[in-house]
matplotlib code that plots the C-alpha trace (Angstrom):
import matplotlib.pyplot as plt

x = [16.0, 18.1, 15.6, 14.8, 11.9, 13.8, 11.9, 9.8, 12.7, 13.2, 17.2, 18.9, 21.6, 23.9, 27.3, 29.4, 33.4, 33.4, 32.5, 29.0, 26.8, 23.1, 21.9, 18.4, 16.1, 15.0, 12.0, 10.1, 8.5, 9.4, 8.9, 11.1, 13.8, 13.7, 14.1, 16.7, 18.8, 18.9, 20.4, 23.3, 24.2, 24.8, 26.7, 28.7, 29.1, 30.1, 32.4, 30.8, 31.0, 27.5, 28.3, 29.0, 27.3, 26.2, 22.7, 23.3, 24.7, 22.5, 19.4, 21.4, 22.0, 20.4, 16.9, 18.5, 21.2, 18.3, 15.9, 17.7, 18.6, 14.7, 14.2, 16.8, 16.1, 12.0, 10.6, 11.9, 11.3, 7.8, 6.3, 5.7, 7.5, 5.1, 5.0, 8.4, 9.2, 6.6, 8.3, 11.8, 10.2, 8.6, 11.5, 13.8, 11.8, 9.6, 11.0, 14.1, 14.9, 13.2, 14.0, 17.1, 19.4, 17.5, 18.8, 15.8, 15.5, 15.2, 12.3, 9.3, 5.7, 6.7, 8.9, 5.7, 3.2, 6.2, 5.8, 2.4, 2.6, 4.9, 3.6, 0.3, 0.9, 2.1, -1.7, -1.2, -4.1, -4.7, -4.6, -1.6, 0.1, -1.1, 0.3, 4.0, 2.8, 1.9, 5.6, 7.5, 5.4, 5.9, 9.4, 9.9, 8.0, 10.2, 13.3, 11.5, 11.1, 14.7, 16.8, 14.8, 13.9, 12.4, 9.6, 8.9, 6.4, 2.5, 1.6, -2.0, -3.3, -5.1, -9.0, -9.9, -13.2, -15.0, -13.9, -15.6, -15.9, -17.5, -19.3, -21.1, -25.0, -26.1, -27.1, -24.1, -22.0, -23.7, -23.0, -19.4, -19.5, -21.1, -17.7, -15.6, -14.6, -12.2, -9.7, -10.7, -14.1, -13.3, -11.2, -13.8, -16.9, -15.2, -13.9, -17.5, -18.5, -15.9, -14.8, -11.1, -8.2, -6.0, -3.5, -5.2, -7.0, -3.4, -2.1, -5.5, -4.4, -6.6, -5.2, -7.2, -10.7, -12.9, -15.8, -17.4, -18.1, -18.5, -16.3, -12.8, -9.9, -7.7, -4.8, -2.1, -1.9, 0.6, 3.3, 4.1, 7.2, 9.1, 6.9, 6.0, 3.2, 2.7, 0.1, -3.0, -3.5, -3.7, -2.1, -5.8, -7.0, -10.9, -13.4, -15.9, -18.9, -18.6, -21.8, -22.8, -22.0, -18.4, -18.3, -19.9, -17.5, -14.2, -15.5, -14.8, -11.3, -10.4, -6.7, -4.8, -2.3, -0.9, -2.8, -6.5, -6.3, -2.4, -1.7, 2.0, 2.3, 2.3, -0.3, -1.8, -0.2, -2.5, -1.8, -3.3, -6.7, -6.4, -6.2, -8.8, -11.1, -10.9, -11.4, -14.8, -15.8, -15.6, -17.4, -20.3, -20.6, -19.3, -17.1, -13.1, -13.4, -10.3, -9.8, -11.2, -14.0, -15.2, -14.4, -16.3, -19.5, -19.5, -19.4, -22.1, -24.5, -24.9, -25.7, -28.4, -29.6, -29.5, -26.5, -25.6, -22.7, -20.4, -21.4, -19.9, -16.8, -15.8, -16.3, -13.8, -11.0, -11.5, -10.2, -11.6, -15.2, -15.1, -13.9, -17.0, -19.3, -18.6, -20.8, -23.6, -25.9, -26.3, -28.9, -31.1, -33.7, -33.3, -33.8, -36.6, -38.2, -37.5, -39.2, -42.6, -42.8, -43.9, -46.6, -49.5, -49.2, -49.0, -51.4, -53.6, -53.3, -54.2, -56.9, -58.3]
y = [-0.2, -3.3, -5.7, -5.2, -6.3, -7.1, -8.3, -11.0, -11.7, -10.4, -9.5, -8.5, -5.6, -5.6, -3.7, -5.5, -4.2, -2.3, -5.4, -5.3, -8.2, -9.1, -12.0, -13.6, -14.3, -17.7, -17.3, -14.8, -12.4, -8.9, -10.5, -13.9, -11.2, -9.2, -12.5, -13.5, -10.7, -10.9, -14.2, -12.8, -10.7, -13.2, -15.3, -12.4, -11.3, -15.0, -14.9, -17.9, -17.8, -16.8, -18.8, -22.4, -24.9, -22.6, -23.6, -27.1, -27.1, -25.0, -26.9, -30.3, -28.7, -29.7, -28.9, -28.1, -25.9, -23.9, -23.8, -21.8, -19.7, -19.4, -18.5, -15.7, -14.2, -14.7, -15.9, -13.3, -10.5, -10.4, -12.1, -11.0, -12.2, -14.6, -16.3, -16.2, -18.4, -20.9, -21.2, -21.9, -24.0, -26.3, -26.7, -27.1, -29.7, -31.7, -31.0, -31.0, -34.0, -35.9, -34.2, -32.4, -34.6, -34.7, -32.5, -29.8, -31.4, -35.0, -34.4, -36.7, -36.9, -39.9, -38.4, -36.1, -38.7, -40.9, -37.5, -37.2, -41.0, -40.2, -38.0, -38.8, -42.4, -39.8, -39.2, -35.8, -33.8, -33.7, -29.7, -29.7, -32.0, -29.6, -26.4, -28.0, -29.2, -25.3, -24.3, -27.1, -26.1, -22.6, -22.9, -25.4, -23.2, -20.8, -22.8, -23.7, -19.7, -19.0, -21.6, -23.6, -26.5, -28.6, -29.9, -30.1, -32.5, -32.8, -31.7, -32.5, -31.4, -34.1, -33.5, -31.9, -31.9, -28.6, -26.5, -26.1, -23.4, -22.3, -19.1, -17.5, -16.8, -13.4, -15.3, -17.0, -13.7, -12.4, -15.6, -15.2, -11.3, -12.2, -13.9, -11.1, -7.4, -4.8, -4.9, -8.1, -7.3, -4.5, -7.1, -9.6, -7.1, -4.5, -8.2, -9.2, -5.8, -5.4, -9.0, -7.2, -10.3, -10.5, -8.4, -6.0, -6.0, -5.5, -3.1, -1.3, 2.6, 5.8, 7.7, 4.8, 5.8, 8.7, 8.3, 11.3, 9.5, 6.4, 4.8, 2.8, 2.2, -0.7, 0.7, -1.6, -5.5, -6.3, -8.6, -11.3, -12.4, -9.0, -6.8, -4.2, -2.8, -4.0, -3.2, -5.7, -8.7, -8.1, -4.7, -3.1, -0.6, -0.6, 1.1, -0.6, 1.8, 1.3, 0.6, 2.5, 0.3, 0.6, 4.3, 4.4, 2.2, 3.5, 7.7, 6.9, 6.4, 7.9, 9.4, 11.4, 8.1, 5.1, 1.5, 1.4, -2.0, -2.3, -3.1, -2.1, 0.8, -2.0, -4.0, -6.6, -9.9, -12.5, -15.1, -13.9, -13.2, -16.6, -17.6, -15.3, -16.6, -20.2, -19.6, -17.3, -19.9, -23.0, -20.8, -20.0, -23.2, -22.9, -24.6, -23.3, -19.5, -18.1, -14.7, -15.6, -17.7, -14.3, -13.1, -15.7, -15.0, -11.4, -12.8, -15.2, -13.0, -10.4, -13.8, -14.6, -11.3, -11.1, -9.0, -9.2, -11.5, -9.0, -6.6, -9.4, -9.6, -5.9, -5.6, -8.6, -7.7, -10.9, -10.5, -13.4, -14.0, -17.5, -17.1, -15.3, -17.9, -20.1, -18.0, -18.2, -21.5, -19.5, -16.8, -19.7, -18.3, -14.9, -17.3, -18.9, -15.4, -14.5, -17.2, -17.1, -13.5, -15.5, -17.4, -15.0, -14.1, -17.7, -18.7, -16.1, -17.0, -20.5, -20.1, -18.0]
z = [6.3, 5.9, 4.9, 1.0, -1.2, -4.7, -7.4, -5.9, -3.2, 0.3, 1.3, 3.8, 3.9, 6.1, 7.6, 9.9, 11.1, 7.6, 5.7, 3.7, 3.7, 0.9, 1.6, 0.5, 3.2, 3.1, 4.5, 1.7, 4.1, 5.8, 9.0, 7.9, 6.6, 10.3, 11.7, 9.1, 9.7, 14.0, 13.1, 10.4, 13.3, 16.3, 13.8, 13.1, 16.7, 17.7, 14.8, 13.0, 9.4, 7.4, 4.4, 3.4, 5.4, 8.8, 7.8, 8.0, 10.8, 12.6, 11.8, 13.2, 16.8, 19.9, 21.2, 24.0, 22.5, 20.1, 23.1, 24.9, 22.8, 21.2, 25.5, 25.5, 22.0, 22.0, 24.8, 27.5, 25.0, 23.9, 27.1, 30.7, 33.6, 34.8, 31.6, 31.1, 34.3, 32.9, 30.2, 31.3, 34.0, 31.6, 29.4, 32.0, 34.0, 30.9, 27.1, 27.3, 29.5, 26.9, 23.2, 24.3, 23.1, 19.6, 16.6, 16.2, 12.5, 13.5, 16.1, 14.1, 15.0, 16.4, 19.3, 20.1, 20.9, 22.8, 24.7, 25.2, 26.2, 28.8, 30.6, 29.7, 32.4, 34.7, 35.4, 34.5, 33.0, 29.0, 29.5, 31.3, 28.9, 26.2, 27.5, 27.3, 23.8, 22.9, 24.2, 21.9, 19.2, 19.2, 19.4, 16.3, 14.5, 15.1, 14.5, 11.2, 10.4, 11.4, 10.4, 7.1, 8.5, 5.7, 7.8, 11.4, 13.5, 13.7, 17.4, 17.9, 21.1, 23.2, 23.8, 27.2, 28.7, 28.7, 31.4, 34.8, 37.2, 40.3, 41.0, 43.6, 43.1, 44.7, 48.2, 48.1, 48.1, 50.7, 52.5, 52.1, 52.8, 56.1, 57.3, 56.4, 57.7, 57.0, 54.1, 53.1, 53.0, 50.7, 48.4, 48.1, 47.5, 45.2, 43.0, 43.1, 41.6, 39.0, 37.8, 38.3, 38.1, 41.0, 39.9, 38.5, 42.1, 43.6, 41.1, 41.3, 42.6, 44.2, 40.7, 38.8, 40.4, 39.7, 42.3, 41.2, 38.2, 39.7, 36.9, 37.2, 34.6, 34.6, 33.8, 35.7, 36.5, 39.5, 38.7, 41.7, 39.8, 39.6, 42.5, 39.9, 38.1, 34.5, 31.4, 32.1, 30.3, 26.5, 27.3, 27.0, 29.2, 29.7, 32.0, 34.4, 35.7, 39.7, 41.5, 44.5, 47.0, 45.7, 45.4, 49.2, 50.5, 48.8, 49.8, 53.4, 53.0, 49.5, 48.8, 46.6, 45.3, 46.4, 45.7, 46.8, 48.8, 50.8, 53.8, 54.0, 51.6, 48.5, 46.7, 49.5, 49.0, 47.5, 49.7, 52.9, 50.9, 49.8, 53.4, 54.8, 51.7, 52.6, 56.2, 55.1, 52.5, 55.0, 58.0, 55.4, 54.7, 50.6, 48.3, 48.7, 47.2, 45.4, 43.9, 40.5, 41.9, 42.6, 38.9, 37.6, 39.8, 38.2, 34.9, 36.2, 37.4, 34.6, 32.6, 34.8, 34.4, 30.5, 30.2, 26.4, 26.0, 24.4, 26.9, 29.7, 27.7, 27.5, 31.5, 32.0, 29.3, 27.2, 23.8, 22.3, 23.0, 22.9, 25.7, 27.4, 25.8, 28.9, 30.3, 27.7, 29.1, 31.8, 30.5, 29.1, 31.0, 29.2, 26.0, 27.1, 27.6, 23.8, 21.9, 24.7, 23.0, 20.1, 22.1, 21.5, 18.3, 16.7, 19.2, 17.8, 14.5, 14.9, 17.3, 14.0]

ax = plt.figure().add_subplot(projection="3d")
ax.plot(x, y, z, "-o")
ax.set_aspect("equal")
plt.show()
């Protein structure tokens, strides 16, 4: 163990080419001294002195120097590919054309909402604007954590609307499952039974399945980025009882291994159910329906049918139930039932 808890300090130890290093964190926290020492040993390996006035001048570099480096060192470590080319996508293209140039301890409150201005005249959505806001934060945090930063700016997120969604009611499935055949029709009826995301759709295998037991585990999500299969989103598995429809329709063509739904020996590519579901949306006369248009009418229809709200959140892999609740308004009528069981008996009473 190289980080140590002495007295009411933490401190790193530390060996480098026979020379031995204890330094005090200055952040007071095992994970402030973990992060704290990764930083003692770049400096080392660059050959940049860990004394004097390193600190200094690390906290007066470029957002643009320290942003890359917060990409290579945290960003592509503890985050999936697709979020990792989001990432370097909007620093690239939005922060740092406009604070790279800035030291990372001169960036003021001030230079955020110049920001949010910006892009704000661009006609760009508040949300969209506040995803770029989440990234600059995160990463000035982290330069704060790393490096001492004294203080670093207010980012208040701009209000957003609550968010909106489409879904398919049970006629309106059938509907769209009247315009399709074959391995699309598969897709698009097994989604509407399971809530699966797309890529847990595409990374969904035979080995995953157990018919007999008409249950399914989602083991895998399919990464479009790298073409490989990945630990679903939150990196929980979770099990969702098949219906018998599903079970009926998978039997008749049920193997050993290999993905459930391919066309070429891989997971199918999302873009060609895209098409097909446009074209079968438009002929059934429907709003555009996309992959998690169909998620969302799973959700959507266990609501309408009083399926308890936790209940909905463990089928679809939510970790946070707040983020469920969108689908709460929905079982009003299921609320409405509740308080009419009250009806008689009060009625009772004051008819006495």
């Amino acid at each position: 163990m190289t980080q140590r808890l002495i007295g009411k300090s933490w401190w790193v130890d530390l060996t480098y080419q026979s020379r031995r290093y204890r330094l005090r964190s200055p952040e007071n926290s095992k994970k402030g001294a973990q992060a704290y020492e990764q930083t003692l040993r770049r400096r080392l390996a660059e050959g940049t002195p860990i004394q004097g006035d390193t600190r200094l001048k690390e906290q007066r570099q470029s957002f643009e120097k320290f942003a890359w480096f917060w990409f290579r060192t945290h960003v592509e470590v503890h985050n999936k590919p697709s979020s990792v080319a989001k990432a370097r996508g909007e620093l690239r293209h939005k922060l740092i054309p406009f604070f790279g140039a800035k030291t990372i301890d001169s960036i003021s409150t001030l230079d955020v909402e110049r920001y949010k201005a910006k892009r704000s005249r661009k006609g760009l959505a508040n949300k969209t604007i506040n995803n770029e806001l989440s990234i600059l934060g995160k990463c000035l945090r982290d330069a704060k954590k790393w490096y001492g930063l004294k203080e670093i700016p207010e980012i208040a997120l701009l209000k957003t609307p609550p968010s909106r969604y489409n879904y398919l009611d049970e006629a309106g499935a059938a509907k769209l499952l009247e315009q399709l055949d074959g391995l699309w029709f598969e897709i698009v009826y097994v989604a509407l039974a399971t809530g699966l995301r797309r890529g847990e759709l595409q990374g969904l295998c035979w080995d995953d399945l157990d018919l007999r037991n008409r249950t399914l585990i989602v083991r895998f999500n399919w990464c479009a980025v790298t073409r490989t299969l990945l630990s679903p989103k939150g990196n929980r598995t979770r099990t969702i009882p098949l219906t018998a429809g599903v079970v009926n329709l998978l039997e008749k063509r049920q193997q050993n291994d290999g993905f459930v739904f391919t066309t070429t020996g891989r997971a199918f590519d999302a873009h060609y159910v895209g098409c097909e579901l446009a074209r079968a949306s438009k002929a059934a006369g429907l709003p555009r329906v996309t992959l998690h248009v169909l998620r969302h009418s799973f959700a959507s229809q266990l609501a309408m049918k009083g399926v308890p709200i936790a209940v909905i959140q463990q089928l679809l892999g939510h970790t946070d139930i707040k983020v469920t609740m969108r689908y709460a308004h929905l079982s009003q009528s299921v609320l409405i039932d509740a308080v009419n069981t009250l009806e008689r008996p009060i009625g009772q009473q004051l008819a006495a």
